[in-house]
C-alpha positions in Angstrom: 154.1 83.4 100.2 156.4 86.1 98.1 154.5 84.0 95.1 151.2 85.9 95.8 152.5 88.9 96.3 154.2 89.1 93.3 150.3 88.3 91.7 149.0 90.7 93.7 151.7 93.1 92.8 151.1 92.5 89.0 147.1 92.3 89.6 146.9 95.8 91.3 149.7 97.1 88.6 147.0 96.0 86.0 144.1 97.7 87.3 145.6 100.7 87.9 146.7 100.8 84.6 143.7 100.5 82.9 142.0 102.4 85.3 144.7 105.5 84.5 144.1 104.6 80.7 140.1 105.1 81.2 141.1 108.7 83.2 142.8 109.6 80.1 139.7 108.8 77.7 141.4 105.8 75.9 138.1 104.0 74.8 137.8 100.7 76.7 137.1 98.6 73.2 140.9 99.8 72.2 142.2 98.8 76.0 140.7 95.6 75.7 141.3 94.7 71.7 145.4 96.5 71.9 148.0 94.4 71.0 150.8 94.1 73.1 153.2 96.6 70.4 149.9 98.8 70.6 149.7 99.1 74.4 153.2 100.1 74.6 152.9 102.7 72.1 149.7 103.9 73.9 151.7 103.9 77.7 154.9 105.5 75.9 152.8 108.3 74.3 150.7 109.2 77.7 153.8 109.3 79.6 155.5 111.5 76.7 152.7 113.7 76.8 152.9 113.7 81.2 156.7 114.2 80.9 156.0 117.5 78.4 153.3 118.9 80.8 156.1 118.0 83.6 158.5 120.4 81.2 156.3 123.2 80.5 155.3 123.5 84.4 158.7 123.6 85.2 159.6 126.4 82.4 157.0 128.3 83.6 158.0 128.3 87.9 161.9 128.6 86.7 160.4 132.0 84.5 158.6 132.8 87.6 161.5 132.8 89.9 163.7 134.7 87.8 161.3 137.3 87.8 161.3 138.0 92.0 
């Protein structure tokens, strides 16, 4: 039993990344045709450019509070 749950784990972990990657505009010819070092550089560069968005919201509310 903990042997399909670790598939469906890694199934619904699949889709949801791809699904996140077509949300973002990645063409689906480049999903489909990445290498493996090419997806990671794709997944490390989305979640650079989320952790910087992350950064500069945070910048922004700290500014904010300092200013009450």
């Amino acid at each position: 039993m903990p042997e399909k749950n670790v598939a469906k784990i890694f199934k619904d972990t699949y889709w949801i990344t791809i699904i996140s990657l077509l949300k973002l505009n990645v063409p689906w010819d480049l999903i489909v045709s990445a290498s493996d070092d090419e997806m990671m550089q794709i997944l490390a560069t989305v979640q650079a450019m989320a952790d910087h968005e992350q950064e500069v919201q945070d910048r922004a509310m700290n500014r904010q509070q300092m200013q009450l």
